[in-house]
Backbone bond lengths (Angstrom), bond angles and torsions (degrees), N, CA, C in turn:
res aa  C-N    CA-C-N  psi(-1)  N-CA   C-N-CA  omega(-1)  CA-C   N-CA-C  phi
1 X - - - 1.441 - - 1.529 109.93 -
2 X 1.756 119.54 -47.06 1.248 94.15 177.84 1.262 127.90 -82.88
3 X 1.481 120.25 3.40 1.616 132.81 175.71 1.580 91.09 -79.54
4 X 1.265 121.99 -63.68 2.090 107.06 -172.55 1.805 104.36 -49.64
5 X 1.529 115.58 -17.34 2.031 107.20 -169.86 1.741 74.68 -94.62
6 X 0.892 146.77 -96.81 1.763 126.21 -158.24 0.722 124.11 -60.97
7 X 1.336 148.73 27.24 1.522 154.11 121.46 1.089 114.28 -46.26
8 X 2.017 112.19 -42.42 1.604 100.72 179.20 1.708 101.06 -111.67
9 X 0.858 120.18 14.24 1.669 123.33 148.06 1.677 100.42 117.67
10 X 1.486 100.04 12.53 1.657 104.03 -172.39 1.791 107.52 -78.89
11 X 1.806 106.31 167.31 1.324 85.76 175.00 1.902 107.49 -111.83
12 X 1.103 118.70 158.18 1.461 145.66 -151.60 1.858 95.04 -63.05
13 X 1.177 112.91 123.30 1.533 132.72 -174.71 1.621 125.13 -90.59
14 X 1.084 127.71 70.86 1.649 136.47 172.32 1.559 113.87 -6.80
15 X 1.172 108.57 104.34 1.359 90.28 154.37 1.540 152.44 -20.18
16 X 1.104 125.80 107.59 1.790 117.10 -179.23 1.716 117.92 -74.22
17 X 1.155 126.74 93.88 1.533 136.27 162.85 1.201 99.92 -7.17
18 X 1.810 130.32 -51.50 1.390 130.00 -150.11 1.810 100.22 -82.67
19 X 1.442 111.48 -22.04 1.541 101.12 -154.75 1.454 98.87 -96.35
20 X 1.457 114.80 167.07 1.275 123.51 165.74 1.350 107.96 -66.05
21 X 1.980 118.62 -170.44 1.059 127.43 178.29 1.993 99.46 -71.58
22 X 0.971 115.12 -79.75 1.300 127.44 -171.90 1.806 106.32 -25.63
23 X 1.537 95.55 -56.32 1.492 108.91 -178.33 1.880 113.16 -41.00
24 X 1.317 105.79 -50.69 1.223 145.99 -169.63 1.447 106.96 -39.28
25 X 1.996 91.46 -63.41 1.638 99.55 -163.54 1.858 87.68 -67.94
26 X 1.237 125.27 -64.99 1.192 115.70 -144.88 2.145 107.84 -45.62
27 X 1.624 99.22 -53.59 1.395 99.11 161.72 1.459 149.30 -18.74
28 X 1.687 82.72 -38.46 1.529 96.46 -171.10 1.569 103.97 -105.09
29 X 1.363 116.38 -7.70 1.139 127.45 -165.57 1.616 96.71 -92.61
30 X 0.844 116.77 -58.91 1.609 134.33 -128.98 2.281 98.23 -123.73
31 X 1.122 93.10 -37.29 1.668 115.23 175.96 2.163 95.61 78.05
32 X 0.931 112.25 33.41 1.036 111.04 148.14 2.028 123.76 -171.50
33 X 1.154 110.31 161.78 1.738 119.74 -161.78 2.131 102.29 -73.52
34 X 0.826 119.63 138.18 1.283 98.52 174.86 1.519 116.58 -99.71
35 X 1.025 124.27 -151.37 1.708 115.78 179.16 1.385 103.70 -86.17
36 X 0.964 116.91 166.43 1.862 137.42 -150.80 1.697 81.75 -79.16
37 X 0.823 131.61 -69.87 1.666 132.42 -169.23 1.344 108.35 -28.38
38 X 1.544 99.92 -63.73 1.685 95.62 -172.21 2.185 107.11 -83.49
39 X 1.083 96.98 -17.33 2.128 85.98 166.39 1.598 84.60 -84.84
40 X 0.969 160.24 20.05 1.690 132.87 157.52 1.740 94.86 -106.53
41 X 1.172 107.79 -34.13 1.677 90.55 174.68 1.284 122.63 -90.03
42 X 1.420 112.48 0.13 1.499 116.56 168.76 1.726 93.07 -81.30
43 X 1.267 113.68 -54.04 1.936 97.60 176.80 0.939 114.79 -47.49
44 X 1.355 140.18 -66.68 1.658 143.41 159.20 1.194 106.13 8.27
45 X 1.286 126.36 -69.98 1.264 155.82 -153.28 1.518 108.26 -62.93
46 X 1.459 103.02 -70.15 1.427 107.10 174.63 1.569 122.33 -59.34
47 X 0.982 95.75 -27.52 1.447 104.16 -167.22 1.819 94.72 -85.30
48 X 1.052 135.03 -17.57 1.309 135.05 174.80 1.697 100.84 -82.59
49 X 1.236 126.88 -81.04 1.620 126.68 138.61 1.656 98.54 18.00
50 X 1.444 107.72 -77.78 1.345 85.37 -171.53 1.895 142.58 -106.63
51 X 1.159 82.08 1.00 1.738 98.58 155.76 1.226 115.99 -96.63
52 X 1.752 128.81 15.79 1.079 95.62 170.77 1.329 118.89 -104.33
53 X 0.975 127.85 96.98 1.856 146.81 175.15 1.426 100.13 93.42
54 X 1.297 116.99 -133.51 1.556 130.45 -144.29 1.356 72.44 -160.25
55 X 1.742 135.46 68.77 1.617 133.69 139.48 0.955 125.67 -104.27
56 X 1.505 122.99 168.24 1.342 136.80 -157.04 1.912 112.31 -39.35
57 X 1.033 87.08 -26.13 2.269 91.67 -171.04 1.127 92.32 -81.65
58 X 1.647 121.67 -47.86 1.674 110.59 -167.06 1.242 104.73 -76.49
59 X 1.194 124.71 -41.06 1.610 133.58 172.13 1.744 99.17 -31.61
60 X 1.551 107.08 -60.83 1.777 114.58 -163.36 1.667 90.87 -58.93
61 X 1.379 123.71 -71.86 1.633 129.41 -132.70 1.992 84.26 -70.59
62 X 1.050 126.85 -36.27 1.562 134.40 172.29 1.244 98.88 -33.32
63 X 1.688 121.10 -63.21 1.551 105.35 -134.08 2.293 92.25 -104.06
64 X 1.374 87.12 -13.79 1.715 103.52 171.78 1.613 96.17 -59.72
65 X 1.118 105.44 -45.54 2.175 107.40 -162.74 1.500 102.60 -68.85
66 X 1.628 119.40 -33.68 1.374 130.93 -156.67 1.418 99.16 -93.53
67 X 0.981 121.18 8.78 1.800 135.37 159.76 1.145 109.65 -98.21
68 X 1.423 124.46 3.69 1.944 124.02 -172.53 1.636 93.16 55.26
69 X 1.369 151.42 23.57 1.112 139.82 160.83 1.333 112.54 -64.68
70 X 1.503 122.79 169.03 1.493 113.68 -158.31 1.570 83.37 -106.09
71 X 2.027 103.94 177.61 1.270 129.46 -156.01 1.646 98.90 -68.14
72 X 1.238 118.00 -41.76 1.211 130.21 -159.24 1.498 102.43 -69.21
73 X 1.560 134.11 -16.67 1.198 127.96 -172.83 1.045 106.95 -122.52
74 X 1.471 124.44 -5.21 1.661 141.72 140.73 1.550 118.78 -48.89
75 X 1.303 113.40 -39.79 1.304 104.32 -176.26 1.183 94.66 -103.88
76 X 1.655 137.79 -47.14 1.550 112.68 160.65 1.437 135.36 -12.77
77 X 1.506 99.54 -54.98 1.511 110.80 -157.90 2.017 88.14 -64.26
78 X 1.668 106.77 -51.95 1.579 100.61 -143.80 2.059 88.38 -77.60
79 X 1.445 125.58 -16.58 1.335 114.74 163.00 1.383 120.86 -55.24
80 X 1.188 108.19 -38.38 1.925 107.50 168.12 1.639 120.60 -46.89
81 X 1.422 90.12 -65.08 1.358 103.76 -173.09 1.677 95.67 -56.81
82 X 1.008 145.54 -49.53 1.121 157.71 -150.96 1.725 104.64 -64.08
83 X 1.630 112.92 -43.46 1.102 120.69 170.97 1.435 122.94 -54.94
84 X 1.077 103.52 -47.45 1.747 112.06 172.14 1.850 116.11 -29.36
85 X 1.361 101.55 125.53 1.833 98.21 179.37 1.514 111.92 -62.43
86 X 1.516 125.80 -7.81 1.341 116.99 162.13 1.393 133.95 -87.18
87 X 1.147 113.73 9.90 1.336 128.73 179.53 2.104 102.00 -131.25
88 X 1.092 120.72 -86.17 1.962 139.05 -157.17 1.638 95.70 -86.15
89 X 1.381 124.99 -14.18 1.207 135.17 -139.31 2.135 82.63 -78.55
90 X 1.401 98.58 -33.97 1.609 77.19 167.67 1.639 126.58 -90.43
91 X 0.964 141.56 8.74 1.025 120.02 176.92 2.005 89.47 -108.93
92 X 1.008 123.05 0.90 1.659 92.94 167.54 1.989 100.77 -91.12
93 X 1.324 118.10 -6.60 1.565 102.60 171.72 1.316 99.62 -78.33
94 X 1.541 143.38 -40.27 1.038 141.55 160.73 2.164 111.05 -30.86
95 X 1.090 79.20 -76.73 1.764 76.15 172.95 1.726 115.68 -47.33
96 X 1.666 116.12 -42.58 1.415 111.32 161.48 1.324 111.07 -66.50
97 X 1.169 162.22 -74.76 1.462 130.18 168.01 1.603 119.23 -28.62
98 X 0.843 134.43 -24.57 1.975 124.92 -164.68 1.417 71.63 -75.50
99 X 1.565 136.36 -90.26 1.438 165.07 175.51 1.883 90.35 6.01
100 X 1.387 119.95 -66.64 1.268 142.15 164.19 1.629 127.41 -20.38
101 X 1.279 83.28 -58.15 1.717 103.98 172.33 1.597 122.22 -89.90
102 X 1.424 112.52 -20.85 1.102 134.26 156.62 1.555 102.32 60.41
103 X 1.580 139.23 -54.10 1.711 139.25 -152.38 1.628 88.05 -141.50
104 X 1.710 114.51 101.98 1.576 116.53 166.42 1.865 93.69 -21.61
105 X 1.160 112.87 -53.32 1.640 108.68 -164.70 1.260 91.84 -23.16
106 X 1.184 127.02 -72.18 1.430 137.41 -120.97 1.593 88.51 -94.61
107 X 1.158 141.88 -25.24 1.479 158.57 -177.04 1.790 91.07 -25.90
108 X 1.233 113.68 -99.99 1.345 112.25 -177.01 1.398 133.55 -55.05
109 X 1.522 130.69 15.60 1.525 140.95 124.92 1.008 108.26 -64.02
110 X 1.514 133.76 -83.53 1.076 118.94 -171.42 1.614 140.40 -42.84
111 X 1.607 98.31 -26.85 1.812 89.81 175.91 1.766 99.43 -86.36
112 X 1.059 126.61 -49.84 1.493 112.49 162.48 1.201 111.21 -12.11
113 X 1.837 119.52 -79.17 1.446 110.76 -162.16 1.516 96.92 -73.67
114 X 1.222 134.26 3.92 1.793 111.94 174.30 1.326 117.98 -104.82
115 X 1.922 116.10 -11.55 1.221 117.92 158.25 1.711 110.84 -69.97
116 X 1.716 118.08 -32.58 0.913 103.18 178.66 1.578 147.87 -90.51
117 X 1.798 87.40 17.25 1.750 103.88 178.00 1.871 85.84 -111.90
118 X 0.937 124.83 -14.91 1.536 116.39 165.54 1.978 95.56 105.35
119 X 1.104 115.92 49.02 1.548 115.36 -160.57 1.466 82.29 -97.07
120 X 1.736 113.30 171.59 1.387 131.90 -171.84 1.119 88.30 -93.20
121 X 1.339 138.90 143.92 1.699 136.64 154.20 1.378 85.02 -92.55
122 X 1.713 107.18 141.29 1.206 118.90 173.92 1.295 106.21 -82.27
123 X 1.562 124.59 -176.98 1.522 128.56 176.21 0.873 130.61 82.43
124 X 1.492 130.67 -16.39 1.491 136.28 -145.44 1.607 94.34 -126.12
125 X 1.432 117.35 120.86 2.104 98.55 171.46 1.447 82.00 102.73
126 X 1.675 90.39 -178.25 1.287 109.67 -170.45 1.709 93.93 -171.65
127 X 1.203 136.18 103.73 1.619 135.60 177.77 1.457 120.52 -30.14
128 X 1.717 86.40 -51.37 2.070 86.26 174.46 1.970 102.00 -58.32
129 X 1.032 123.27 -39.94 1.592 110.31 -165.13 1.664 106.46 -77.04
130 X 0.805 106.40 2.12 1.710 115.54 171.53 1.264 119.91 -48.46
């Protein structure tokens, strides 16, 4: 969170005692909580992130915890790894398609014309279930 606020030249946001983890990042990220829907589907999220198998993020935040290092450099560590295009690398082309389509309006043209040049829709599948 405070690397995304000095990236855009902001300065770095304290944790709130009162908020959860999820609550936390967006806070510290963003300097404010969003509605309960989207911090419960941002938990969702992580929590899928990290049960799903024995990959590279759970692999990282695992061997970060087994140092008694704290949570915060646990989920650092396995967000790094996570960035890598061999692991997270699909859901930010997913986010480059949303970016793509830009206005739901426009949502159902665009997959038309991307079913009809034969394009991958991102999101859908998973490589290991292949």
């Amino acid at each position: 969170a405070a690397h995304q606020r000095r990236r855009r030249g902001l300065d770095p946001i304290a944790p709130d005692p009162k908020l959860g983890y999820a609550e936390n990042f967006f806070h510290m990220c963003f300097g404010e909580v969003p509605a309960k829907e989207v911090v419960h589907c941002f938990e969702i999220s992580l929590t899928l992130y990290a049960e799903h198998s024995f990959n590279a993020s759970t692999f990282t935040a695992r061997v970060i915890t087994s140092t008694l290092s704290d949570l915060y450099s646990a989920v650092t560590g396995a967000i790094g790894a996570l960035k890598g295009p061999l692991h997270g690398g699909a859901n930010e082309a997913v986010m480059d398609m949303l970016d793509e389509v830009r206005d739901p309006a426009d949502a159902a043209r665009w997959l038309d014309q991307a079913l009809a040049e034969k394009r991958k829709i991102m999101g859908f599948g998973h490589r290991v279930y292949k």
